[in-house]
One Martini backbone bead per residue (centre of mass of N, CA, C, O) as a GRO file, in nm:
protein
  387
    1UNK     BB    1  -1.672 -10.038  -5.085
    2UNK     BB    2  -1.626  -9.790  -5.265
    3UNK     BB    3  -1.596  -9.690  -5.602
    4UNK     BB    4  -1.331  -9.516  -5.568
    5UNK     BB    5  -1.165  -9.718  -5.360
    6UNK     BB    6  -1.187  -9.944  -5.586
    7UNK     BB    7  -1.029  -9.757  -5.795
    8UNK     BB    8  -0.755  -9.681  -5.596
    9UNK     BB    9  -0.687  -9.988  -5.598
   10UNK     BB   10  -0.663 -10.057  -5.878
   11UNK     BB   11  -0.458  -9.847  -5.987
   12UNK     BB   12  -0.224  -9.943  -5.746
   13UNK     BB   13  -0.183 -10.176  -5.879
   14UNK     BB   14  -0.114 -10.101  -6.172
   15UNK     BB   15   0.121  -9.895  -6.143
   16UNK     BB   16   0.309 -10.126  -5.972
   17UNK     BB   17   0.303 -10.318  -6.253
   18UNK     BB   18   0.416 -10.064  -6.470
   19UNK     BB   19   0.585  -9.884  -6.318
   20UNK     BB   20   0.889  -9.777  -6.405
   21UNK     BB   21   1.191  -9.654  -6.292
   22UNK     BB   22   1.230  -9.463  -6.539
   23UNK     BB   23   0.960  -9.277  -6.434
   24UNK     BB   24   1.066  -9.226  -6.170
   25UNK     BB   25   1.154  -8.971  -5.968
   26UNK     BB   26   1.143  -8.771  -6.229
   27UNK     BB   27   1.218  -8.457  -6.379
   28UNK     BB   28   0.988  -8.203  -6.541
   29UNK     BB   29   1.151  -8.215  -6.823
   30UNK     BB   30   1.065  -8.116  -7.138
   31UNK     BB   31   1.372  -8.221  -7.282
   32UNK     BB   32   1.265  -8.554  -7.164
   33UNK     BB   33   1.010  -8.542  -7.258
   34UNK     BB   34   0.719  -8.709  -7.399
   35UNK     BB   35   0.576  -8.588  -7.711
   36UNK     BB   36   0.567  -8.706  -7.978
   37UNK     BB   37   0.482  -8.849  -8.312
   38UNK     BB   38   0.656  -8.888  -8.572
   39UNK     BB   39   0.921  -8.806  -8.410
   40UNK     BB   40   0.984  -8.988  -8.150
   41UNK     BB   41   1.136  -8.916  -7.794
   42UNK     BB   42   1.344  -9.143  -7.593
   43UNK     BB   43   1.537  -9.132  -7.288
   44UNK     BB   44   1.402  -9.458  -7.253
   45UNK     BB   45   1.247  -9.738  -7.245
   46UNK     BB   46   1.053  -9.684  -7.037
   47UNK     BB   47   0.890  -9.443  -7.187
   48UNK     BB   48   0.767  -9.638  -7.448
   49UNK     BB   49   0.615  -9.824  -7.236
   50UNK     BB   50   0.459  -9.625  -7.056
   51UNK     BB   51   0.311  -9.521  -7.324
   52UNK     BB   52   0.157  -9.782  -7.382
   53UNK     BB   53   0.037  -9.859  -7.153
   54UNK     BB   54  -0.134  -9.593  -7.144
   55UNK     BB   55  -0.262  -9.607  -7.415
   56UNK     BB   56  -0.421  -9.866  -7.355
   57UNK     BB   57  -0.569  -9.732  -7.088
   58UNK     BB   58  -0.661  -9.410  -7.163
   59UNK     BB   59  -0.455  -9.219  -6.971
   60UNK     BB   60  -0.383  -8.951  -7.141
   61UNK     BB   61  -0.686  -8.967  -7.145
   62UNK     BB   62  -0.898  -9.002  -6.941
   63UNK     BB   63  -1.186  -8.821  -7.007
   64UNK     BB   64  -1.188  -8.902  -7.256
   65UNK     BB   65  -1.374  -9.072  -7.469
   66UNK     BB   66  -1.317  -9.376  -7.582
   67UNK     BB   67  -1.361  -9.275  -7.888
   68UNK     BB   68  -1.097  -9.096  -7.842
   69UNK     BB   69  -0.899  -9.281  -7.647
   70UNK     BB   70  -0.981  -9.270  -7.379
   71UNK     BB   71  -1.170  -9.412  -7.043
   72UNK     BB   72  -1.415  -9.210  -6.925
   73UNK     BB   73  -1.344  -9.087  -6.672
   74UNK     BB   74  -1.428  -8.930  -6.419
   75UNK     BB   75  -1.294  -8.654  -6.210
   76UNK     BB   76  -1.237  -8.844  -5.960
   77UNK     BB   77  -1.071  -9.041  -6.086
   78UNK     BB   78  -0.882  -8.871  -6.251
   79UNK     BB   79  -0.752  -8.774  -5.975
   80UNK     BB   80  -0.665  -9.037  -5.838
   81UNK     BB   81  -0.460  -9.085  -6.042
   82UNK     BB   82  -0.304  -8.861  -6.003
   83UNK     BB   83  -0.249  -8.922  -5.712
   84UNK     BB   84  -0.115  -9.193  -5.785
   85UNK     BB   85   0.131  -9.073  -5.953
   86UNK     BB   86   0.262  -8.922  -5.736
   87UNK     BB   87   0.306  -9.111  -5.493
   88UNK     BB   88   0.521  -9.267  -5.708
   89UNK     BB   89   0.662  -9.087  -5.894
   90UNK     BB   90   0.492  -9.057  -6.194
   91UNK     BB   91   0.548  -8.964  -6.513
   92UNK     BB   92   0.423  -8.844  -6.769
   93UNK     BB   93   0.363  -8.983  -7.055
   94UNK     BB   94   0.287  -8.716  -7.171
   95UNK     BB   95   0.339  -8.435  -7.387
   96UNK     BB   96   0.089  -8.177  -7.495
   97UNK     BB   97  -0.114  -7.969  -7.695
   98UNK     BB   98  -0.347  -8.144  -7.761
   99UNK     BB   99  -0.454  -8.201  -7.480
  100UNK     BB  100  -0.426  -7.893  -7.335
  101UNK     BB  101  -0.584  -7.738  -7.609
  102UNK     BB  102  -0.709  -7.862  -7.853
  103UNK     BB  103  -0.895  -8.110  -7.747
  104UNK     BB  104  -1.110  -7.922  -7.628
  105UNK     BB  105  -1.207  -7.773  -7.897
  106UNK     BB  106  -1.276  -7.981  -8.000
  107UNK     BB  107  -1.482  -8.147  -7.861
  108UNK     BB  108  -1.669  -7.840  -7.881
  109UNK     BB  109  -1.609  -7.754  -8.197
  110UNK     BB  110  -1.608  -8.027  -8.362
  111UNK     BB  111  -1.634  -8.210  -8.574
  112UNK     BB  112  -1.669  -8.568  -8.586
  113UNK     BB  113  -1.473  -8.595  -8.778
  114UNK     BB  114  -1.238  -8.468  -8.619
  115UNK     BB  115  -1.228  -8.608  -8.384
  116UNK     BB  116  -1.178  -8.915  -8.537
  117UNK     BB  117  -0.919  -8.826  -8.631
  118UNK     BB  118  -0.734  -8.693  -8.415
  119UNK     BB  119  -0.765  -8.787  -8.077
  120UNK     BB  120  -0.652  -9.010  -8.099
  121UNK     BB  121  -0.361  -8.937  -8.192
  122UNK     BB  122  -0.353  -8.807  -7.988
  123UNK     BB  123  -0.373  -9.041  -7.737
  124UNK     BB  124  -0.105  -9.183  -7.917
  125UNK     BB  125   0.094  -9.013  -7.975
  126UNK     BB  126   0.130  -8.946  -8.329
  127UNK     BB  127   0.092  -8.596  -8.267
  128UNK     BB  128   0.256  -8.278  -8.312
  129UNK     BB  129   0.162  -8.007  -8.175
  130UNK     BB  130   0.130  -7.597  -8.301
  131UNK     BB  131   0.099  -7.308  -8.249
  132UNK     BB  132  -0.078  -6.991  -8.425
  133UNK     BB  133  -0.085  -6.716  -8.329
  134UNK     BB  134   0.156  -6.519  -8.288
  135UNK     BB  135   0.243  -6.202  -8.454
  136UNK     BB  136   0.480  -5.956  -8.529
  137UNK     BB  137   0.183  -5.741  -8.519
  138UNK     BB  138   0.045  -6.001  -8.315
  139UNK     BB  139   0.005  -6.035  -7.963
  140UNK     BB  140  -0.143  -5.862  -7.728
  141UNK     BB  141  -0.387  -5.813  -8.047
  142UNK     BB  142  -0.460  -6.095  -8.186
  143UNK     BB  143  -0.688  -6.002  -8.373
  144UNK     BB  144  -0.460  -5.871  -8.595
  145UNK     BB  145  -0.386  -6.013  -8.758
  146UNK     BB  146  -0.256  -6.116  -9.131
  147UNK     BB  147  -0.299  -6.397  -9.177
  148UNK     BB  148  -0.425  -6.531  -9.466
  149UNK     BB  149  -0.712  -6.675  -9.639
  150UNK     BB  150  -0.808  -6.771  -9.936
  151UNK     BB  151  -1.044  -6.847 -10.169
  152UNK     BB  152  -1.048  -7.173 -10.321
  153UNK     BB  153  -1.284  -7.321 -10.256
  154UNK     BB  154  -1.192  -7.613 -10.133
  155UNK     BB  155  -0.957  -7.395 -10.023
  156UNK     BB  156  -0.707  -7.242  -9.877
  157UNK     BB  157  -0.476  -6.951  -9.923
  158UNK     BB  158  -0.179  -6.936  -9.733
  159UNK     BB  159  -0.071  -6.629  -9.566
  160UNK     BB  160   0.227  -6.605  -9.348
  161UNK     BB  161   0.314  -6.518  -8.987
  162UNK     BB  162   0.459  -6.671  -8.706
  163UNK     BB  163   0.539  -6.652  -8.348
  164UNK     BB  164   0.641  -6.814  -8.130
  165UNK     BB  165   0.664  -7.112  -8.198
  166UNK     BB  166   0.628  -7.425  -8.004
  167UNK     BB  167   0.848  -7.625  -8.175
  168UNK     BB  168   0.779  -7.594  -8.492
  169UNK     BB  169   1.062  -7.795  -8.594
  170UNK     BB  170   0.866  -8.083  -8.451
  171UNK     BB  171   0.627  -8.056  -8.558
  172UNK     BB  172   0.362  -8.181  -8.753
  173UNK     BB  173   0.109  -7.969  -8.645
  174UNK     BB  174  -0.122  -7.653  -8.688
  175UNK     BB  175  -0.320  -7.417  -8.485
  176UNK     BB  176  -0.443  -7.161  -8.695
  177UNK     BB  177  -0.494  -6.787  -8.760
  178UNK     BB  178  -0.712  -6.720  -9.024
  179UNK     BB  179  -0.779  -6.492  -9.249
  180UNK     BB  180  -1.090  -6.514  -9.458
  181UNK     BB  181  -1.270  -6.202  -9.346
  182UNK     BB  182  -1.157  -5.907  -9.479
  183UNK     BB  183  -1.480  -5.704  -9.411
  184UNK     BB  184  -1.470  -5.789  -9.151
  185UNK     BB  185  -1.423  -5.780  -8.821
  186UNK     BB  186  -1.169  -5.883  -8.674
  187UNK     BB  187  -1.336  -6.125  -8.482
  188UNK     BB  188  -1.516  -6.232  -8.737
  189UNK     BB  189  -1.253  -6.308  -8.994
  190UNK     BB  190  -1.212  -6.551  -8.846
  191UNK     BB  191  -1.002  -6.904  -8.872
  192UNK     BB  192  -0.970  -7.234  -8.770
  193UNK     BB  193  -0.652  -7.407  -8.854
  194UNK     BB  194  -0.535  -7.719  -8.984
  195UNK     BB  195  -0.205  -7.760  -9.030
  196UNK     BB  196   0.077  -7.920  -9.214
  197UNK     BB  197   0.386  -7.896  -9.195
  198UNK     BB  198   0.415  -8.067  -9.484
  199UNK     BB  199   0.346  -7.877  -9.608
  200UNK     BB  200   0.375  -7.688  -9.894
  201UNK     BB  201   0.502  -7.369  -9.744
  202UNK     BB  202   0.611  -7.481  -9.451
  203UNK     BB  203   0.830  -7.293  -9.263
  204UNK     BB  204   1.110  -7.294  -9.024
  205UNK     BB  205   1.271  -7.019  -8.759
  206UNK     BB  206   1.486  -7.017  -8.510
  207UNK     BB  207   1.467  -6.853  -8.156
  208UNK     BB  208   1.731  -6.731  -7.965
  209UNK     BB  209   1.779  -6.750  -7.663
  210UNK     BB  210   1.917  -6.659  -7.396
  211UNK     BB  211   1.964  -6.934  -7.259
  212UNK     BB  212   2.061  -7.095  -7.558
  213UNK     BB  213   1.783  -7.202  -7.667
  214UNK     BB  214   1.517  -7.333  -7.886
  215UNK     BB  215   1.179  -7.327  -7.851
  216UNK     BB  216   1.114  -7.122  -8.108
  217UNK     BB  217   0.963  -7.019  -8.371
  218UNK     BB  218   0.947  -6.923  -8.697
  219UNK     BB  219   0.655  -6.913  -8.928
  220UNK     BB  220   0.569  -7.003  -9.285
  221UNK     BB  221   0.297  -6.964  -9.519
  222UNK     BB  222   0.338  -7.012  -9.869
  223UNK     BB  223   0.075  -7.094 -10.046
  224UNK     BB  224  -0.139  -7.274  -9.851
  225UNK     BB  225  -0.314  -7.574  -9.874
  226UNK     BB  226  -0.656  -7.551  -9.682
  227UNK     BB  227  -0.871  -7.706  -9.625
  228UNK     BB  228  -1.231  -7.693  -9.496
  229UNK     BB  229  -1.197  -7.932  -9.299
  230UNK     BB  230  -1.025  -7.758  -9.121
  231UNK     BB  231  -1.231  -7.630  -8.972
  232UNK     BB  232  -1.294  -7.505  -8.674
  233UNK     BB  233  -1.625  -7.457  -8.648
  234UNK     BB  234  -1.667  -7.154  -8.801
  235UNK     BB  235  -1.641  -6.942  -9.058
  236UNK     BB  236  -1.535  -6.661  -8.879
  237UNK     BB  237  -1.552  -6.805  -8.536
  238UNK     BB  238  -1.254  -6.838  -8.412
  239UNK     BB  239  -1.270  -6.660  -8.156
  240UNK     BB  240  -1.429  -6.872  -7.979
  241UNK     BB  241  -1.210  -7.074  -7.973
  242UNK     BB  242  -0.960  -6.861  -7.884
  243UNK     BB  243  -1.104  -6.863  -7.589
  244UNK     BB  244  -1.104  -7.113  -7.496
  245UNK     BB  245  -0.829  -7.205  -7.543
  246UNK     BB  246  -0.700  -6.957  -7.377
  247UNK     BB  247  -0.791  -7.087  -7.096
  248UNK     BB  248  -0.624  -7.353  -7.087
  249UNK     BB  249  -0.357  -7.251  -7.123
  250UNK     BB  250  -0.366  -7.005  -6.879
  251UNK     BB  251  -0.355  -7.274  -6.700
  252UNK     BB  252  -0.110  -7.447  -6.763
  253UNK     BB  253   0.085  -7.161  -6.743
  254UNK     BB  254   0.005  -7.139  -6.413
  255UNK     BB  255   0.109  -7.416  -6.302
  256UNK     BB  256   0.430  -7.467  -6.329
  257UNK     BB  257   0.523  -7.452  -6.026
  258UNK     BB  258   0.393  -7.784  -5.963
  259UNK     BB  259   0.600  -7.934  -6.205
  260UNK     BB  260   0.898  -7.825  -6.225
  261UNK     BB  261   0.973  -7.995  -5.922
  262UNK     BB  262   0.803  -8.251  -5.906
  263UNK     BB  263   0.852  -8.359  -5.606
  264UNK     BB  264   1.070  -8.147  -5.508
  265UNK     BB  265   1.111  -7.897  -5.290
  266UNK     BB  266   1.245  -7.595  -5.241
  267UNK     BB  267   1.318  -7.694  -4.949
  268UNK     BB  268   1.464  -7.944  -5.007
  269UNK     BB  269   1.669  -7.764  -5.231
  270UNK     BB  270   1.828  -7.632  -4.950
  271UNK     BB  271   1.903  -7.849  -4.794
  272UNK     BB  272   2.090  -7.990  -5.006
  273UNK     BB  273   2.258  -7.697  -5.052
  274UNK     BB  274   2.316  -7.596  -4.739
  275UNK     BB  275   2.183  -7.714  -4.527
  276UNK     BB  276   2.084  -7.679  -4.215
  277UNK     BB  277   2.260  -7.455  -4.127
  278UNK     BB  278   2.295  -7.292  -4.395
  279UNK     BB  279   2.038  -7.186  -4.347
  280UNK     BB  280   1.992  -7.109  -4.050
  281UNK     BB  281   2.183  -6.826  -4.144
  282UNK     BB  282   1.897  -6.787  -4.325
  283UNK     BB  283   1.611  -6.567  -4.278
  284UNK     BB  284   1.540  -6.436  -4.539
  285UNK     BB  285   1.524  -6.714  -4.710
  286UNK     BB  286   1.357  -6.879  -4.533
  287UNK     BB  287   1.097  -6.699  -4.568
  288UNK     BB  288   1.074  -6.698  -4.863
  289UNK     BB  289   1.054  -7.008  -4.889
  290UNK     BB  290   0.779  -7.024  -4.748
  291UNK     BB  291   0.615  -6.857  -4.902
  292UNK     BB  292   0.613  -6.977  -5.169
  293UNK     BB  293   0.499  -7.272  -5.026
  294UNK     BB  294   0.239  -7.142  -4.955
  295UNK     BB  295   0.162  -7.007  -5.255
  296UNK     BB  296   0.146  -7.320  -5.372
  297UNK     BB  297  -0.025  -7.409  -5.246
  298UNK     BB  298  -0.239  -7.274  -5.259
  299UNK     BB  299  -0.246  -7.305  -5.578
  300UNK     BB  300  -0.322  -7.581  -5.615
  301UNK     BB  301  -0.640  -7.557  -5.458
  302UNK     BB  302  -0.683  -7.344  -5.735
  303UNK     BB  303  -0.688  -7.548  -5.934
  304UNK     BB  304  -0.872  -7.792  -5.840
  305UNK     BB  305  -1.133  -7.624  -5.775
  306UNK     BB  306  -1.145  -7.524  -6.080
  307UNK     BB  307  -1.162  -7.756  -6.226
  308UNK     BB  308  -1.424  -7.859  -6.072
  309UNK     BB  309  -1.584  -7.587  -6.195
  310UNK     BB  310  -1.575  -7.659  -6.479
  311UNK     BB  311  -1.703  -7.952  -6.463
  312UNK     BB  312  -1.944  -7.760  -6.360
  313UNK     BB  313  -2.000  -7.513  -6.511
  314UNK     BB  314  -1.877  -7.242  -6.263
  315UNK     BB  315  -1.684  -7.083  -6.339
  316UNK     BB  316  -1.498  -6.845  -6.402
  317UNK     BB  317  -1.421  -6.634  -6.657
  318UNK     BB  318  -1.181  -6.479  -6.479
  319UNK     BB  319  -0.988  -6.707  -6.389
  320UNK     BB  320  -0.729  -6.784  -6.561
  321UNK     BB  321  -0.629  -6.535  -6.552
  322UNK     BB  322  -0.547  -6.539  -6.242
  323UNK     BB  323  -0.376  -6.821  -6.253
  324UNK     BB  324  -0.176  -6.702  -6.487
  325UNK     BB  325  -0.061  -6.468  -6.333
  326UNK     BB  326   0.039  -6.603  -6.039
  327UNK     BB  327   0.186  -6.837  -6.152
  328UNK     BB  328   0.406  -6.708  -6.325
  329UNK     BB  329   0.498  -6.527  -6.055
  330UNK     BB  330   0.568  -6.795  -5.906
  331UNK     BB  331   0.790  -6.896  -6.108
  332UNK     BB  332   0.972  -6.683  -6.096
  333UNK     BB  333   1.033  -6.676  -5.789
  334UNK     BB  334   1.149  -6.972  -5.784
  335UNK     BB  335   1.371  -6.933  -5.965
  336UNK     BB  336   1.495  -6.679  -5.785
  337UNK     BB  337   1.560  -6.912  -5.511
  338UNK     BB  338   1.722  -7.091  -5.637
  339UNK     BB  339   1.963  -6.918  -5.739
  340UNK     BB  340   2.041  -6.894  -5.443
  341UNK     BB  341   2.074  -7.183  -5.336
  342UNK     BB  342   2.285  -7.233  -5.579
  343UNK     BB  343   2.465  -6.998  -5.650
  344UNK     BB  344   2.695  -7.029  -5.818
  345UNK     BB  345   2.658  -7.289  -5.929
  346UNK     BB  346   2.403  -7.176  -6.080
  347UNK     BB  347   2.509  -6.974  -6.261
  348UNK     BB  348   2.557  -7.186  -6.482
  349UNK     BB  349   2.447  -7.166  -6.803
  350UNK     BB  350   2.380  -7.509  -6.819
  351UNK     BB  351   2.233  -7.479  -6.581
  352UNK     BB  352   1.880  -7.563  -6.464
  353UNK     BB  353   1.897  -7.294  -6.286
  354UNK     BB  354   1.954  -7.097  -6.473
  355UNK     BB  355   1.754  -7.119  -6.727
  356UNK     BB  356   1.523  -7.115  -6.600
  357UNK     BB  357   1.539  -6.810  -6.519
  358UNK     BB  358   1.588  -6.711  -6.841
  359UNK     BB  359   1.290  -6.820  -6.905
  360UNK     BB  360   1.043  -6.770  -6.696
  361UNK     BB  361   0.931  -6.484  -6.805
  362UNK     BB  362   0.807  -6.592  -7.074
  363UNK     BB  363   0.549  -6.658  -6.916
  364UNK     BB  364   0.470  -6.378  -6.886
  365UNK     BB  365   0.361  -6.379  -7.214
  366UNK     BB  366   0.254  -6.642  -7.252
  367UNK     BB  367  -0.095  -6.622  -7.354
  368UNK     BB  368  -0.052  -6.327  -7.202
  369UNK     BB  369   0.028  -6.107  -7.038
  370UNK     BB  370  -0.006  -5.959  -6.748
  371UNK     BB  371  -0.083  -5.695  -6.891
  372UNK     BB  372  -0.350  -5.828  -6.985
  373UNK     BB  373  -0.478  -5.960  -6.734
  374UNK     BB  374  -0.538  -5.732  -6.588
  375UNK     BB  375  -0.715  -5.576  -6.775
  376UNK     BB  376  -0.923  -5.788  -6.779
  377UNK     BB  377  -0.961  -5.777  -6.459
  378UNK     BB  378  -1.053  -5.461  -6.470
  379UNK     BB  379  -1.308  -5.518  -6.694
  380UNK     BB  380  -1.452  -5.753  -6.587
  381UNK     BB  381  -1.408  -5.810  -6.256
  382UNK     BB  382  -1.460  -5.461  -6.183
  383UNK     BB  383  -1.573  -5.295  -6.433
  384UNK     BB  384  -1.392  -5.082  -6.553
  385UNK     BB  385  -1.276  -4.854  -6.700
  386UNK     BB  386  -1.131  -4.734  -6.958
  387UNK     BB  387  -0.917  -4.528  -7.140
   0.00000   0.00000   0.00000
């Protein structure tokens, strides 16, 4: 037996003798979803075990090194965990912005004192965090920022305001871009900082979406004192960070369409809401349904194949932007089947499949919106010129 077959020999043994019933075969619902923190919710006892016993064996961050809470696995053992935690429908133990965003930006430019402290913390879900990137007058232009930090000798005072901060009003703390060189260049200007949402000085204001419910909110930032050991990274080329950490983000929302439906195909949910006769009365709809399986299908080889080039350093620089574009697009579509599929039904605006519908095009806002990844990869990947 080879290394991998015994690793997931022995993994399949271990998550069947721990993944408990609540956790698995449940829809990847980010509002029943344990994200961790100073006040951790959780939908049933058995998230509670099931995420002490993952964080017990570092596999919520399974790659990241022991010494910051990980595992140390491998890529191949890492996939393997995750085929098998599939196979079982057993649900991630933890949704985390520290993990998907902060966590590798950590790992590439933090001191050591930073990691030290930070991502055991990520890894056993004791913080949770929230970005601080898009303000009023710079969403687009991300690097127009006005948020300031004032230098005040061992600590910044930190001025301004960030918009659609998702989660604000829930997180812990937030990795914010704060101009702290005014008479720099607007690119080498910034500076990434962690600032605690519990400093004096920092409020937040609940921004209520069509969907109904309120997932972002507006941030303030008013005289708040920020360590300058809290600065990831070189004090004034927060940019070089904050192109690393947008390239994880952009991977992480152009997967969307692979999470959001569980285990459950698209295929699957028109069968149970149509039956198998009603759904064969509808041909262009059963096209429509292929078309996008076999879309997802597609895109998932290109998820885990660009995984694979970027742990081996061999990634293109504008995958990111592709995977994001494409991800988002296709996470419409998905949402836009749905509302078909369940018809009348479906659009009781209290239903999981209203909200889906109208919350899925802010993906393709957050992050970057489309209209920038085109033109990334107009300029970068194609060469053309500028306007």
């Amino acid at each position: 037996m080879s290394g991998a077959e015994a690793f997931r020999a022995e993994t399949r043994a271990w998550l069947a003798d721990n993944t408990l019933p609540g956790v698995r075969h449940q829809p990847e619902d980010p509002e029943t979803a344990v994200w961790g923190g100073r006040r951790p919710y959780f939908a049933n006892d058995d998230q509670r075990v099931w995420l002490e016993r993952m964080v017990a064996k570092g596999w919520t961050v399974p790659e990241w090194p022991v010494e910051y809470g990980g595992a140390g696995l491998s890529a191949e053992e890492a996939k393997i965990l995750t085929q098998e935690m599939r196979r079982i429908g057993a649900r991630r133990p933890l949704y985390s912005l520290g993990i998907w965003m902060l966590g590798p930006a950590l790992l590439k430019y933090g001191s050591e004192a930073q990691k030290r402290e930070h991502l055991p913390r990520i890894a056993r879900a004791e913080i949770r965090w929230a970005q601080g990137y898009s303000e009023p007058g710079a969403g687009s232009d991300l690097a127009n920022i006005q948020t300031r930090g004032e230098d005040k000798g061992d600590h910044f005072l930190v001025n301004g305001s960030k918009i659609w901060t998702s989660s604000g009003d829930k997180a812990d703390m937030i990795f914010a871009l704060v101009r702290t060189e005014p008479d720099a260049p607007k690119h080498l200007g910034i500076s990434f900082l962690l600032i605690d949402m519990a400093d004096p000085g920092v409020t937040t204001r609940p921004i209520k979406l069509i969907a109904g419910d309120s997932p972002f909110t507006q941030t303030f930032f008013d005289d708040v004192a920020v360590s300058k050991d809290n600065v990831v990274g070189e004090r004034g080329r927060g940019w070089d960070v904050t192109k690393y950490l947008l390239a994880h983000e952009r991977e992480m929302i152009g997967s969307l369409p692979m999470s959001s439906m569980g285990e459950e195909t698209l295929a699957a949910r028109a069968v149970k809401a149509l039956g198998r006769e009603g759904l064969a009365r509808s041909g262009t709809l059963r096209a429509d349904i292929l078309q996008y399986e076999l879309d997802a299908w597609t895109m998932g080889i290109a998820l885990e194949r660009n995984g694979d080039l970027a742990k081996a350093r061999q990634a293109a620089p504008t995958a990111a932007s592709v995977l994001k574009l494409f991800g988002t697009e296709l996470n419409k579509r998905r949402s836009e089947l749905l509302m078909s599929v369940e018809g009348v039904a479906g659009a009781d605006a209290r239903g999981i499949a209203a909200r889906d519908w109208l919350y899925a095009p802010t993906t393709t806002i957050a992050g970057g919106s489309s209209e920038i990844q085109l033109n990334i990869l107009a300029k970068r990947a194609l060469g053309l010129p500028g306007a």
